[in-house]
C-alpha positions in Angstrom: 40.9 -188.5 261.9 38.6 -186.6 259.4 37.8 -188.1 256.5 35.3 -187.6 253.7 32.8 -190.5 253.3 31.0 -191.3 249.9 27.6 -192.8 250.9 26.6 -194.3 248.2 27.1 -193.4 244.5 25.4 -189.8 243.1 25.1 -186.5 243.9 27.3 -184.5 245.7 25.0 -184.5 249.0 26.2 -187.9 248.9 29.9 -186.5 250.2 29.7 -186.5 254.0 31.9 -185.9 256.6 33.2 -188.4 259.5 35.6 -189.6 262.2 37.1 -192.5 261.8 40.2 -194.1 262.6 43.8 -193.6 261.5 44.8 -196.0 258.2 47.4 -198.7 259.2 50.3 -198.9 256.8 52.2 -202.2 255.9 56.0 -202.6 255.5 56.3 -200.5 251.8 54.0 -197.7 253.4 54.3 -194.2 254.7 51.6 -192.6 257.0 51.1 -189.1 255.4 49.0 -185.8 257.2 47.7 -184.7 254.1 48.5 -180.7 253.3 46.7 -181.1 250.3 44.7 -182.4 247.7 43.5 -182.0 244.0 40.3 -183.0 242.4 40.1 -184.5 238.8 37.7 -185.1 236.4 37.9 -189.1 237.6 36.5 -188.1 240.9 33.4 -187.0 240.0 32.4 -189.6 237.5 33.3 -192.0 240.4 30.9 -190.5 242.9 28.4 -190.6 239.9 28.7 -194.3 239.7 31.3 -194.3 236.6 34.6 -193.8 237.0 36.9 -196.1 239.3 33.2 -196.8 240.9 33.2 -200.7 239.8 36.7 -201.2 241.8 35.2 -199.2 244.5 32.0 -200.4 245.1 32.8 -203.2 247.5 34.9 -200.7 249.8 33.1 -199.7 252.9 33.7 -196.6 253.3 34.7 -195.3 250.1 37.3 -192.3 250.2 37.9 -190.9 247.1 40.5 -188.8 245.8 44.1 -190.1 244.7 46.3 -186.8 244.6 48.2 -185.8 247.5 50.6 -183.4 249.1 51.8 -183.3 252.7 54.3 -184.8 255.4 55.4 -188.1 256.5 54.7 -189.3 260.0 55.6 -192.6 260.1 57.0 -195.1 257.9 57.3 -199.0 257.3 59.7 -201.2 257.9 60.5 -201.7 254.4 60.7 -197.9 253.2 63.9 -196.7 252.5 63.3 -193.6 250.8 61.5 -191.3 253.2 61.6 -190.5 257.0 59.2 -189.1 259.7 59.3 -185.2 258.4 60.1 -185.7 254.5 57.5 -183.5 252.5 56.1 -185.9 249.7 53.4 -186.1 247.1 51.9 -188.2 244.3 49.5 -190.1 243.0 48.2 -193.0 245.0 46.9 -196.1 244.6 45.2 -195.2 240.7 43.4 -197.3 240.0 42.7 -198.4 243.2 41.0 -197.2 246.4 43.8 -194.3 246.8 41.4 -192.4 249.9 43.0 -188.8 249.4 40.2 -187.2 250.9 41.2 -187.6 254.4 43.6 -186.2 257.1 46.5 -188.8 256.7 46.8 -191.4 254.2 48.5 -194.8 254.2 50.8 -194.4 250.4 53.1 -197.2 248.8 56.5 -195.8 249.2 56.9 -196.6 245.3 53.7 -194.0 244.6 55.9 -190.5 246.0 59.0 -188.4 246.0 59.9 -185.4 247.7 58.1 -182.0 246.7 60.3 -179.6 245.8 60.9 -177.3 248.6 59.9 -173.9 246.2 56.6 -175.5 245.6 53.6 -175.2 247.7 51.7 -178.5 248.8 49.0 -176.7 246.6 50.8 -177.0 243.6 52.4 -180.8 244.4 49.2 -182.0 244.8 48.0 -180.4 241.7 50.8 -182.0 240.0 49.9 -186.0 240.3 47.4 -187.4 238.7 46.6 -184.9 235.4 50.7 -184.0 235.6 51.5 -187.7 235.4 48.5 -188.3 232.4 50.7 -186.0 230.2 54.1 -187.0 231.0 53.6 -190.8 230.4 51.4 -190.3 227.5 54.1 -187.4 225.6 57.0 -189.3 227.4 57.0 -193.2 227.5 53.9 -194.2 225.3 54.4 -191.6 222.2 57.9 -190.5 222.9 57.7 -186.9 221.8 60.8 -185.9 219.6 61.9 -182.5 218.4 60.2 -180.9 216.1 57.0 -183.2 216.0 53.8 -180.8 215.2 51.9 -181.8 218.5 47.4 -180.7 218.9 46.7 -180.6 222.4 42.8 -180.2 223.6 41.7 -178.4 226.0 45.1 -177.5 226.5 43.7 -174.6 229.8 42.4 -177.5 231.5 44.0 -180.1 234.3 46.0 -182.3 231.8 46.2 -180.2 229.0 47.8 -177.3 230.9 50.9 -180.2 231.9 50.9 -181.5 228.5 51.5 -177.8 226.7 54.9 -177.3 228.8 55.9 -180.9 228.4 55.7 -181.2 225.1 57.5 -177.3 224.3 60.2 -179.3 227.3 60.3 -182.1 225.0 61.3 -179.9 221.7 57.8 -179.8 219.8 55.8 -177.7 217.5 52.7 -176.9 220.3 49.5 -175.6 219.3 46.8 -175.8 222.0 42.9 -175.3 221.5 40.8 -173.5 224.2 38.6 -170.7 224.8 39.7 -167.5 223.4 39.7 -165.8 227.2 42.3 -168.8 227.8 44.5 -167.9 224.4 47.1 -165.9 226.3 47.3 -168.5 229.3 47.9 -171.6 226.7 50.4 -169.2 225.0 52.1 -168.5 227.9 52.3 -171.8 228.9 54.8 -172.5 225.8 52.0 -173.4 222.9 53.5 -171.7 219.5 49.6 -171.6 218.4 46.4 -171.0 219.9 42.7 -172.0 218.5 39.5 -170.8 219.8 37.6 -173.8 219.4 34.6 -171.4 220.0 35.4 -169.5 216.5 37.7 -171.7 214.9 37.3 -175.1 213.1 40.4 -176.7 214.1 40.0 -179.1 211.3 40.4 -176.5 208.8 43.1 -174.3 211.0 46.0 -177.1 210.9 47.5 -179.9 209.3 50.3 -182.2 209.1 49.8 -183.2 212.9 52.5 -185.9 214.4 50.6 -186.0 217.2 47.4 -185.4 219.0 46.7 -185.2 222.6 42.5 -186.2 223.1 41.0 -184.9 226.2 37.2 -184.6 225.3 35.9 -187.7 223.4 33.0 -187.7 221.0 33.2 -186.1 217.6 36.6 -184.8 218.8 38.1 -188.2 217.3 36.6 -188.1 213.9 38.0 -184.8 213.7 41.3 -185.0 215.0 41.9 -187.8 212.4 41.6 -185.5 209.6 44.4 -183.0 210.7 47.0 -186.4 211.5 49.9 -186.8 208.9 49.8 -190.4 207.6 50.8 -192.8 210.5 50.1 -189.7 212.6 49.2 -190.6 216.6 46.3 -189.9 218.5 45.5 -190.8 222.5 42.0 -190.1 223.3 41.9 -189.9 227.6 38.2 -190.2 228.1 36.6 -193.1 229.4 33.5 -194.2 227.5 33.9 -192.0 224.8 36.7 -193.3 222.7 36.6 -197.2 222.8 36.5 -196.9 218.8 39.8 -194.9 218.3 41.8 -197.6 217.3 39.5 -199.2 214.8 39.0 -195.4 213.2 42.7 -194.8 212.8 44.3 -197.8 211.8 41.3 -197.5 209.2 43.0 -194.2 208.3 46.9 -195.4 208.3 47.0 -194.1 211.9 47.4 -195.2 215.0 45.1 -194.7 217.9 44.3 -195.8 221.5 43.2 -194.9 224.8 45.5 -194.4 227.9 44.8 -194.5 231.8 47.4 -193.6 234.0 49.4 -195.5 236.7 50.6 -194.9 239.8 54.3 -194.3 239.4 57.2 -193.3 241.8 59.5 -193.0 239.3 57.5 -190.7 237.1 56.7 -188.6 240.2 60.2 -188.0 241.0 60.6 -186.8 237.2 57.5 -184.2 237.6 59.3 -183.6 241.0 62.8 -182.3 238.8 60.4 -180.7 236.3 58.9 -178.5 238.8 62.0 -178.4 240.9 64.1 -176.5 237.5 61.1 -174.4 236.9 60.1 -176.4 233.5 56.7 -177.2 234.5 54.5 -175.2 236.9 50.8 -176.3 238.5 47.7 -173.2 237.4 45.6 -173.9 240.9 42.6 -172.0 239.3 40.9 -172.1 243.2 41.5 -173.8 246.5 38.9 -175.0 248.6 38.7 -175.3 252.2 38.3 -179.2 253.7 35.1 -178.3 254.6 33.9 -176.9 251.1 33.9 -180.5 249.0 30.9 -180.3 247.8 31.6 -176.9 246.3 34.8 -178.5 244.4 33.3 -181.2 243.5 30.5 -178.5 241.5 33.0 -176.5 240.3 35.3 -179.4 238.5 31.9 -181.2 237.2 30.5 -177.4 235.5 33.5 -178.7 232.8 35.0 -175.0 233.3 38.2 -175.3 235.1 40.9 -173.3 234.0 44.4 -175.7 235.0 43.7 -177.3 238.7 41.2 -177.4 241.7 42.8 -177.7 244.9 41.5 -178.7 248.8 44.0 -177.7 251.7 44.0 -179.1 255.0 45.9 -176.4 257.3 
């Protein structure tokens, strides 16, 4: 099969191309003909040596990716939940060596559920990794309630764009920060306010948040602490930039913390229903051919993605 090979950690001339042979799959496993498959921030600062690169590094070949969409083809003994010719998607193997990028990948049966048949493998793939972020961050670490005021950032972007229409699902107060060419996008997407975080000093625009969703790092922290409401949340995502969170709330009556996601069958088959009823919907912003990695991979690290970037394999 096709596969693409990281040699070595850096640029993206470092993404090559090569045959090898089909992945074996143990008992819990299906064998899946990937469809398609998103790129996230994660897979980038892995091929730059950050990232999931220390788990990685002893792999030979490294794959990356970990979001896929496609069709079963075989399955282990121990798999009870899909057959030969069951369209599936998730998340796989995060963290872990999930090797998306590739023709067919070996998943954990626990790691999938069936894609919705009205949804495109384009938009199931879209809808693992950054889709799963906001649902177990708003869902099962906050637990979002009605009427909570909730600040998401970057709320055009991969995660963010989830985490707008999950938190409205959920019954909150949404205002989202972007770009103001993005305004009518976040909008539409079901946030009740919009800031230009070009124009606007978001610090001085709200107050009284219950909750703040964290998606850049940096000075972003410091700030978002002055809009919380005493024992206010925040969740900063980034890796490397928000270590400190914790100590800076509590230090403020708040609580804060970082959050990586997990592979999660369950979970998936909840985004499956969310997509399935029409709740939640995947922005693919672009979709790249197999051959044109090197191009996605530019286009996610320029840090100007509006919602998803997508690679089909037809």
């Amino acid at each position: 099969m096709k596969a693409i090979i990281l040699r070595g950690f850096g640029g993206v001339e470092n993404l090559e191309y090569s045959n090898i042979p089909l992945p074996d799959i143990s008992d819990n496993e299906v064998l899946v003909k990937v469809k398609a498959f998103s790129i996230n921030p994660v897979d980038i600062k892995t091929r730059l040596g950050r990232g999931q690169a220390t788990r990685l590094k002893e792999f030979n070949p490294i794959i990356l990716g970990w979001d896929v969409s496609g069709i079963v083809t075989n399955a282990g003994r121990s798999v009870t939940s899909f057959k030969t010719g069951d369209e599936v998607f998730g998340m796989v193997n995060f963290p872990g060596h999930g090797k998306a990028y590739a023709e067919y990948v070996a998943a954990p049966e626990m790691h999938l559920a069936l894609k919705p048949s009205i949804v495109s493998h384009e938009d199931a793939a879209s809808a693992s990794l950054a889709a799963l972020t906001a649902w177990q961050i708003l869902k099962e670490k906050v637990r979002i309630k009605p009427g909570d005021k909730v600040l998401i950032h970057a709320a055009a972007g991969g995660v963010g764009h989830y985490a707008v229409q999950m938190a409205k699902h959920l019954g909150a107060f949404v205002i989202g920060t972007s770009s103001d060419e993005n305004k009518k996008f976040v909008l539409d997407l079901g946030a009740s306010e919009h800031i230009d975080y070009k124009k606007q000093i978001f610090e001085n625009e709200v107050k009284d948040v219950d909750f703040v969703l964290d998606s850049i790092g940096s000075d972003y922290i410091d700030r978002s602490l002055k809009v919380l409401k005493p024992g206010g949340i925040i969740i900063s995502i980034p890796s490397g930039t928000s270590e400190s969170v914790k100590e800076k709330a509590s230090s403020k009556g708040m609580t804060g913390d970082t959050f990586r996601v997990q592979s999660d069958g369950k979970n998936m088959k909840e985004i499956a229903d969310l997509l399935e009823k029409g709740i939640i919907r995947s922005y693919v912003s672009k979709v790249f051919a197999f051959d044109e990695i090197r191009a996605a991979h530019m286009q996610i690290e320029s840090g100007r993605t509006k919602g998803k970037i997508v690679v089909s394999i037809r």
